[in-house]
C-alpha positions in Angstrom: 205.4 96.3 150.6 202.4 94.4 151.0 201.6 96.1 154.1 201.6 99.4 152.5 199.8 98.4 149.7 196.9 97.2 151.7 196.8 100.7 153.4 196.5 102.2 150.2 193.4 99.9 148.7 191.7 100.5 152.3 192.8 103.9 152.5 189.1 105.7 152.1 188.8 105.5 156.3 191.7 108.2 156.3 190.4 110.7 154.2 189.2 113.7 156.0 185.3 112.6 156.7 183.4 114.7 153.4 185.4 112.5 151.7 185.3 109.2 153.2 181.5 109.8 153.2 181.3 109.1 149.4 183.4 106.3 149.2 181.2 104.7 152.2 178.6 104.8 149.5 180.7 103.9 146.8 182.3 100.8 148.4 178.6 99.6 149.8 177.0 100.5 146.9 179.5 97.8 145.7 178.8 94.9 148.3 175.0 95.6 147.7 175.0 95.0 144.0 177.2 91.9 144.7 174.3 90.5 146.8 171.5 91.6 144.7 173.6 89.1 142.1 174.2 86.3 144.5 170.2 86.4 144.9 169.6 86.5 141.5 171.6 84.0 140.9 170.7 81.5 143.7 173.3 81.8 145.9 174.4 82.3 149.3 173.9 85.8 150.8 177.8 86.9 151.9 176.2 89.0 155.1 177.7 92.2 154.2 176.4 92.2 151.2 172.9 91.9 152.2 170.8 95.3 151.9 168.0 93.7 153.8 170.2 93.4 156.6 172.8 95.8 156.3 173.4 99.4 156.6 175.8 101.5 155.0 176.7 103.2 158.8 176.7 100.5 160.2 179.1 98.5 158.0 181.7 101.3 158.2 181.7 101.3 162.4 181.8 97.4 161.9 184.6 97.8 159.6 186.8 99.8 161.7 185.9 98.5 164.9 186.7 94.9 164.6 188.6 95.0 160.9 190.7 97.9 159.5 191.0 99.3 163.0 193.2 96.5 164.8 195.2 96.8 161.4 196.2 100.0 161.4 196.9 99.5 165.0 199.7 96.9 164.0 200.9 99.3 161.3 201.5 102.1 163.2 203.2 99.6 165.5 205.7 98.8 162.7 206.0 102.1 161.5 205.7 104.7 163.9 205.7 107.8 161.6 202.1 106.5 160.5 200.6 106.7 163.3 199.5 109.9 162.9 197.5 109.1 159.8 195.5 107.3 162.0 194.3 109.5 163.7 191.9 110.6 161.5 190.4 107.1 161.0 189.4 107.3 164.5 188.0 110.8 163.8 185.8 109.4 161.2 184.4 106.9 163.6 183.3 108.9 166.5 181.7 110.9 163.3 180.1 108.2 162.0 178.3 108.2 165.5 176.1 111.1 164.4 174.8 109.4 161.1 172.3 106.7 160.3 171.8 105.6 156.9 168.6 107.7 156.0 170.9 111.0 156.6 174.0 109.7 154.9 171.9 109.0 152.0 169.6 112.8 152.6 173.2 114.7 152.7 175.1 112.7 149.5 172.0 112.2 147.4 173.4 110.4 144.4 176.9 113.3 144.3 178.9 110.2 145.2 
């Protein structure tokens, strides 16, 4: 159940690509505000959450590459009849190829 769980609450990778767009945004509009707080307050930077550093494209490739990507991979091991839901995941990525962050922002605007 867990398993399936964490697919849902990581699901925005599967969605067809207009739509995993805008919660790219979203979820790095998220880390970005958590680092603008750990600034103000004196904290630690947690790296992804560093604008300065970061970019939105670039944090999504990173994120399926090296983290939700090897996931899914043992999921679909475990239950076959996902697999194909997968798929899509690694449609988005090739996609996310053809952006940078100034475009991603240029198309979305603030519609997200």
């Amino acid at each position: 159940m867990e398993i399936i769980i964490k697919c849902a609450d990581t699901s925005n990778v599967l969605k067809p690509f207009n739509v995993a767009k805008k919660w790219a945004m979203r979820v790095t509009d998220e880390f970005f505000l958590q680092g603008d707080r750990e600034k103000a307050c004196g904290m630690p930077l947690t790296p992804m959450c560093d604008r300065t550093c970061q970019g939105r494209v670039a944090l999504q490739k990173g994120f399926v590459d090296f983290v939700i990507g090897p996931y899914y991979k043992l999921v679909g091991a475990a239950f076959p009849a996902l697999s194909e839901v997968f798929g899509l995941m690694w449609e988005n990525r090739e996609s996310w190829n053809s952006y940078d962050d100034r475009m991603l922002g240029e198309e979305l605007g603030s519609s997200y």
